[in-house]
C-alpha positions in Angstrom: 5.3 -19.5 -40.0 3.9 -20.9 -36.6 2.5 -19.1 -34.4 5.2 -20.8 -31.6 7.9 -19.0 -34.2 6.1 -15.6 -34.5 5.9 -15.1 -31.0 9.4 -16.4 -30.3 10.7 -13.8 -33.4 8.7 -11.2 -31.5 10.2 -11.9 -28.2 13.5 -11.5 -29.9 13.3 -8.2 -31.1 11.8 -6.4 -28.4 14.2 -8.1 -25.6 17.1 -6.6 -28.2 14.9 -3.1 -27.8 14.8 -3.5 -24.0 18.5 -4.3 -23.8 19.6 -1.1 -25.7 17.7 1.1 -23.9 19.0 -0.5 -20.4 22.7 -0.1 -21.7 21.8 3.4 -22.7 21.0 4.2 -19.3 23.5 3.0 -18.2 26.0 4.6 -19.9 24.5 7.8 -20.6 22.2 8.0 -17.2 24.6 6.8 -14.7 22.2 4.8 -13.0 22.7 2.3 -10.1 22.9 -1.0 -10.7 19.5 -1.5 -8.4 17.8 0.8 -10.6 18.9 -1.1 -13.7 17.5 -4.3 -12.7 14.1 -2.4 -11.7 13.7 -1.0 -15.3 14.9 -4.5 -16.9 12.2 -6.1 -14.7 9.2 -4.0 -15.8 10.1 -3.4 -19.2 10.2 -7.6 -19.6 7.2 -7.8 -17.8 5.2 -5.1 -20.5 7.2 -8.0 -23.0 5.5 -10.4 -22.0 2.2 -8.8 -21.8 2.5 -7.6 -25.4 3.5 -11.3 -26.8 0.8 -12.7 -25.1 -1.6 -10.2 -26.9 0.5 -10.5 -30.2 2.2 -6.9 -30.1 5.3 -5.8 -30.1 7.0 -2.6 -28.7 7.1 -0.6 -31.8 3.4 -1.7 -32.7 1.3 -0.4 -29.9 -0.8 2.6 -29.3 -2.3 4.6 -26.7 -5.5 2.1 -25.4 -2.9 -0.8 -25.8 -1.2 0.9 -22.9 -4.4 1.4 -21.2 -5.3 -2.4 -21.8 -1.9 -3.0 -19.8 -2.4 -0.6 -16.6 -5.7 -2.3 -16.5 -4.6 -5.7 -16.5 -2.1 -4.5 -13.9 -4.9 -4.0 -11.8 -6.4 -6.5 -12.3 -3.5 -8.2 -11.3 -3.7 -6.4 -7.6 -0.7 -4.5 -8.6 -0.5 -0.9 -6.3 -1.7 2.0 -8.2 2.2 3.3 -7.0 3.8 0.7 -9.0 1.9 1.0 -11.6 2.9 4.4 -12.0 6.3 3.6 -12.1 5.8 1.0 -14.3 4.1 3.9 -16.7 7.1 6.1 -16.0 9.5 3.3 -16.7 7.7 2.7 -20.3 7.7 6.6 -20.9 11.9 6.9 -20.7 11.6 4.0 -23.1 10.0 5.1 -25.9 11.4 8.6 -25.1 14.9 6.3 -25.8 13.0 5.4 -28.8 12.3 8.3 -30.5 15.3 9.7 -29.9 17.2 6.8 -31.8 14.7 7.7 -34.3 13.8 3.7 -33.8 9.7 5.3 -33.6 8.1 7.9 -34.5 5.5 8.0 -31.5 5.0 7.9 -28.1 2.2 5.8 -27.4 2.4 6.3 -23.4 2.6 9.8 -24.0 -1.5 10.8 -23.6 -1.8 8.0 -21.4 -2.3 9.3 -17.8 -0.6 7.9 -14.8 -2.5 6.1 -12.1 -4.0 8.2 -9.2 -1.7 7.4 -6.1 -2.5 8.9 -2.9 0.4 10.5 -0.8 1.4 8.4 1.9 3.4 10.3 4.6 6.7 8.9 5.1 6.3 6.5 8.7 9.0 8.9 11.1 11.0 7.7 14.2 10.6 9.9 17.6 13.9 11.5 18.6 13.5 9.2 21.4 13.3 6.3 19.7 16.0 7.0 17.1 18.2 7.7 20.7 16.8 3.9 21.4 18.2 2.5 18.2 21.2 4.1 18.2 22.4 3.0 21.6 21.7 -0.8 21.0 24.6 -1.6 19.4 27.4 -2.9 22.3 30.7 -1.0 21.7 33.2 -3.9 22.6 32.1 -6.3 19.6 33.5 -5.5 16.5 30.6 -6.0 14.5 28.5 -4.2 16.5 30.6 -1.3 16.8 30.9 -1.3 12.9 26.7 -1.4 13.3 27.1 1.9 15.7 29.0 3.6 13.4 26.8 3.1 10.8 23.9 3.9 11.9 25.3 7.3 13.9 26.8 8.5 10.5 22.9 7.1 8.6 21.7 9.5 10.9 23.8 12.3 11.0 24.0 12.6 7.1 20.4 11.1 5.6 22.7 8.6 3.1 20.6 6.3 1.6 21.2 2.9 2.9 23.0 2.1 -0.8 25.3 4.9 -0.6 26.4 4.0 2.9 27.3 0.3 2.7 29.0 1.3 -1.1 31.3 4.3 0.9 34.8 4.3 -0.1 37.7 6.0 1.2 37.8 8.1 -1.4 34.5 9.9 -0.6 35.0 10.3 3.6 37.3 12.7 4.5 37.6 12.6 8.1 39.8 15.9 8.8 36.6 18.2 7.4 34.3 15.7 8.6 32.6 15.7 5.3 31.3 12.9 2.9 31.2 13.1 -0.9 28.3 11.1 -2.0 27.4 9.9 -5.6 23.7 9.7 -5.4 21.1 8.6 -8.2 21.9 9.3 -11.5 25.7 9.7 -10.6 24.8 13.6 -9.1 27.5 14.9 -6.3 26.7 16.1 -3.5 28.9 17.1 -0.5 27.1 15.9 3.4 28.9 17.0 6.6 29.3 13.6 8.9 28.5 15.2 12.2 31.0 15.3 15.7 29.1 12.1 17.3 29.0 10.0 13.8 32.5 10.9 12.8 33.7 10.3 16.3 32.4 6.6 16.5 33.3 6.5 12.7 36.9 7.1 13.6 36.4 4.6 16.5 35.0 1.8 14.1 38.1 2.1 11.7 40.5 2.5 14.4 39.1 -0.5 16.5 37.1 -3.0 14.7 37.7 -2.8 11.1 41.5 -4.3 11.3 39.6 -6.9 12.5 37.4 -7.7 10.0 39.6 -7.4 7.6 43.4 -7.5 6.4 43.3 -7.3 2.7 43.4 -4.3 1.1 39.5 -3.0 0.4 38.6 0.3 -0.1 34.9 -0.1 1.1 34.4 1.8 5.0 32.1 -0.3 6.1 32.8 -4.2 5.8 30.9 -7.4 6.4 32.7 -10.1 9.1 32.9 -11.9 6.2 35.8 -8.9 4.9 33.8 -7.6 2.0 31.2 -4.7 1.2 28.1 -5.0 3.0 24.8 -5.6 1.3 21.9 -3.3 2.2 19.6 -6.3 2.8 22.5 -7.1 5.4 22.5 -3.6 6.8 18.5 -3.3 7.0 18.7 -6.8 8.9 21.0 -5.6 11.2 18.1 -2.7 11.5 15.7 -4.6 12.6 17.6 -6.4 14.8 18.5 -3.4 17.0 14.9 -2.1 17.0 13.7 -5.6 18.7 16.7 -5.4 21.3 16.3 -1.2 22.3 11.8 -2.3 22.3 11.8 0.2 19.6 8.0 -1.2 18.3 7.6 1.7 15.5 7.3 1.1 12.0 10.1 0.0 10.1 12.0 0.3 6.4 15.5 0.5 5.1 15.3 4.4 5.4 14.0 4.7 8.7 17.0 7.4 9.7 16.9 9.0 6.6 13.3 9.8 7.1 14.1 10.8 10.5 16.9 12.7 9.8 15.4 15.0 7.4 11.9 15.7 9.6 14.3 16.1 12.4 16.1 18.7 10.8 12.4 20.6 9.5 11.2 20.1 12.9 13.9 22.3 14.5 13.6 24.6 12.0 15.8 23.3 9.1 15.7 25.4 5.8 13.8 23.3 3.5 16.8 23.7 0.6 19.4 22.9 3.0 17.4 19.5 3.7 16.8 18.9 -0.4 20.8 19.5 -0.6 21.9 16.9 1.7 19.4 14.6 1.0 20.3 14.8 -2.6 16.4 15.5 -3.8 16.3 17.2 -8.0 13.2 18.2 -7.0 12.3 20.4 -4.0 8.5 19.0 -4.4 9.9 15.8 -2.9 11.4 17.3 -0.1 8.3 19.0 0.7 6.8 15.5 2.1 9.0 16.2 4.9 7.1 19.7 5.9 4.0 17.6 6.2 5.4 15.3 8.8 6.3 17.7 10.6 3.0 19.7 10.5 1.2 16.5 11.7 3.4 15.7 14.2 2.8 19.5 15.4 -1.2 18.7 15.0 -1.1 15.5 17.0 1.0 17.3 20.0 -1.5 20.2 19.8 -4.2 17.9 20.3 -2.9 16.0 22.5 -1.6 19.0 25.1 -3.8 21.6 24.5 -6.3 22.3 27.2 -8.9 23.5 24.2 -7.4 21.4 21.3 -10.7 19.3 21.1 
């Protein structure tokens, strides 16, 4: 057999390996269909990394793995994703051994890169108050924007969960929202008098007008259809240009804010790991940082003996 052939039977299997364990997820994980496409793409990039080194999923060990993080490196790849590339590999041959495909975990003694803890970058109250009144109320579209980013605020969605809301998870009587986060968990968010009043403006107002077929998605595109969140984050960064608002910006911008916000004025921080729909209090924790700094950098600047 060629070599061409050997590599092409190798490619083969493991793709077949790859596309198991995604469809596993998927069906037993509930994961989002976002997350899905971030696992395919790592898992066929370690592929390809093994077939060009003549290895295949169920033949590698422990410095084979090490090879790969340093190759990684080498490639400039972030020791961040790099981790998660690690962590990706790890629920695989977890998969693995519980399908009794293997009988080891080669990632398992491997140890993930060393990432430093980057604070998440937080809006001023004063310059979320800037974004939020960019919008202009008499366009459709823009009033559909307002709404949006009043409830983002109000209610720390991920930017995913908000342009995917349906009918069936706002109820605007008990001004509450039921939101199916990562790994299809439930979690109940109040919406908040401002957001739910411009939310019930929005669907009174503008919405009719983008749209009148029947869709069950809140928020729609002038197009008629679900948003996406590249759409939405556009729309972001449009506003922040208009309101001068020159801070830092990513797709969850208000979350941040809204959960070191809420810690700043005293927030307990299990309330903030409920609503933001954290497992793990340890990530919430981030937020009790920002907020110590922020206290650190007023305190320096205002303090008469601060230096």
């Amino acid at each position: 057999m060629s070599k061409n052939k050997q590599t092409q039977t190798i490619n083969s299997k493991d793709l077949e390996l790859a596309n198991q364990f995604i469809e596993y997820l998927w069906l037993e994980k509930g994961l989002s269909q976002n997350t899905l496409t971030a696992y395919k793409t790592d898992i066929n990039q370690f592929i390809t990394h093994l077939n060009h080194n003549q290895l295949t999923i169920l033949a590698v060990g422990a410095d084979d793995i090490r090879l790969y993080l340093k190759c990684l490196a080498e490639q400039n790849i972030k020791a961040r994703s790099a981790a998660r590339k690690l962590s990706c590999l790890r629920k695989l041959y977890q998969y693995l051994l519980l399908e009794k495909i293997t009988e080891s975990d080669p990632t398992g003694i491997v140890d993930l890169p060393k990432v430093s803890k980057t604070l998440p970058k937080v809006l001023s109250e004063s310059d979320v108050d800037l974004l939020l009144d960019a919008p202009v109320l008499e366009d459709d579209i823009e009033l559909r924007d307002k709404a949006m980013l009043e409830l983002l605020y109000a209610s720390g969605l991920r930017v995913t969960e908000l342009v995917g809301l349906t009918f069936e998870q706002i109820n605007l009587r008990h001004g509450l929202i039921r939101v199916i986060g990562k790994g299809g968990k439930e979690r109940l968010v109040p919406i908040g008098e401002v957001a739910l009043e411009y939310v019930q403006s929005y669907l009174k107002n503008a919405r009719p007008n983008l749209s009148k077929a029947a869709n069950n998605t809140v928020f729609l595109s002038k197009r008629g259809v679900e948003m996406t969140r590249q759409t939405f984050w556009h729309r972001i960064k449009h506003y922040a240009i208009r309101a001068g608002v020159n801070a830092e910006l990513s797709p969850h911008t208000l979350r941040h804010a809204f959960a070191t916000h809420l810690v700043n004025h005293g927030a307990d921080l299990r309330v903030v790991q409920s609503l933001l729909g954290h497992s793990d209090l340890s990530t919430t924790q981030i937020y009790t940082h920002v907020a110590t700094e922020r206290l650190q950098k007023l305190h320096k600047a205002h303090h008469p003996r601060a230096d």
